[in-house]
N, C-alpha and C positions, 0 to 999 in steps of 0.2 A: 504494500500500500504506500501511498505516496501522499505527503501533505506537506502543506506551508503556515508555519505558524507565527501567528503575527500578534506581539504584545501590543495591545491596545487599552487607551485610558479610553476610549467608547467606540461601541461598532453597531450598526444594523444592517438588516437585511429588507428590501424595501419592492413588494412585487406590486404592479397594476396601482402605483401610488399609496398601496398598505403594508405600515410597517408591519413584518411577520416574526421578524426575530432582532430583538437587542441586547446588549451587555452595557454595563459600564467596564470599571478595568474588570482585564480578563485577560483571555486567550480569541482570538478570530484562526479558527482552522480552517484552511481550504481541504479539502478531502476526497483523494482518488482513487477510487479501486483498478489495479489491473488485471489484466487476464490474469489468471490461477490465483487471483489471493483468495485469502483460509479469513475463519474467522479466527484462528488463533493469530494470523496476522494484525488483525482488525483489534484484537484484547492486547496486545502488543503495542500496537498503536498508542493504545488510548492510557497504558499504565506510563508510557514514556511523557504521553500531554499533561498528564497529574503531577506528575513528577520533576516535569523538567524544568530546572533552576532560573529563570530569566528573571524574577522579578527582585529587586535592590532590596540587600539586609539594612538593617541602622545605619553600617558603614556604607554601603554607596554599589557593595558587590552585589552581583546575580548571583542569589545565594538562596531566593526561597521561591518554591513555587505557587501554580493557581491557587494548589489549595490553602497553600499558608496563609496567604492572603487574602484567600476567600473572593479573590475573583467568577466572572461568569466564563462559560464557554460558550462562542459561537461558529458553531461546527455548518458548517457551507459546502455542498458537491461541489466539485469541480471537475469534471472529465478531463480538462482541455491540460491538466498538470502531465497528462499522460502523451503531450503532445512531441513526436519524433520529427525535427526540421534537419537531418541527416540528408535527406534526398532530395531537397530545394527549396524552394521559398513558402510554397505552400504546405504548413505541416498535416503529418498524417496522427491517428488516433486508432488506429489500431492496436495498441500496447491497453489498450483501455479495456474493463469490463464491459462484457457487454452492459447494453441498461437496465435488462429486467437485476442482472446480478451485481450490476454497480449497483442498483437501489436496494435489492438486499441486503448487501453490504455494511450500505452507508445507515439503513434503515439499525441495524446491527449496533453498529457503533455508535448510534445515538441512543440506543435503548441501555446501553451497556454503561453510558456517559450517564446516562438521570438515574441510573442505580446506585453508581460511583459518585459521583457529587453533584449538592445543593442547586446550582445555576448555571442549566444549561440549555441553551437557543436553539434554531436552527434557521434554514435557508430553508427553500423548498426544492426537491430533488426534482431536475428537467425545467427550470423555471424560467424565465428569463427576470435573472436577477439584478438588483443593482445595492451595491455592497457599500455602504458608507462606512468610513471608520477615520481614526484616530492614532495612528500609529506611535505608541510610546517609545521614543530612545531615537530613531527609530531603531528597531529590533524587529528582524522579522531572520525566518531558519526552516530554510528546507526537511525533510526528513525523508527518510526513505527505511521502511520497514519491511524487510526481505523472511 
């Protein structure tokens, strides 16, 4: 699985002019499934998003995470991470889940996120979205979970 995670002091998700999903500080995931990912990929994912250190101790380090901080998460599909521009200009997406199974997926990892902690958004899976946010630091971090 493949995501992009973006430390934000505010983020929404905003479909047909209706806000659908916001955070204050938090996390903003983009979120990709590709062909063959598991869902133990998917639980992999989501214990790295809990955990991963970006947000500033007393001293000033990236020392604690969402949850320390009790930020929200807004977890957003993204197909298009899975995008291969190897072959020319115009990239391809076949590296991608398909959709019934990227939405599985995705559907997954969000079910598995509001069991796991307090404040968690979403996007709308095939949406045509438009993603406002706030990038804190900025800090934002690829991932890629094999």
């Amino acid at each position: 699985m493949l995501a992009v995670v973006q430390r934000v002091a505010e983020a929404r998700v905003v479909v047909e002019g209706e806000v659908i999903g916001e955070i204050a500080r938090g996390l903003l995931v983009l979120v990709c499934a590709e062909r063959g990912d598991t869902e133990s990929q998917a639980d992999r994912l989501l214990a790295k998003l809990l955990k991963l250190r970006i947000f500033s101790d007393e001293a000033g380090k990236m020392n604690r995470s969402v949850q320390d901080v009790a930020g929200g998460l807004l977890l957003v599909s993204q197909f298009t991470l899975a995008a291969d521009t190897s072959g020319g200009n115009r990239p391809s997406f076949t590296g991608a889940a398909a959709p019934d199974e990227g939405r599985r997926l995705y559907d997954y990892v969000v079910a598995q996120a509001r069991a796991a902690h307090p404040v968690v958004q979403t996007g709308r899976f095939a949406a045509d979205m438009k993603v406002q946010l706030v990038n804190d630091g900025p800090v934002t971090i690829p991932m890629t979970v094999r």
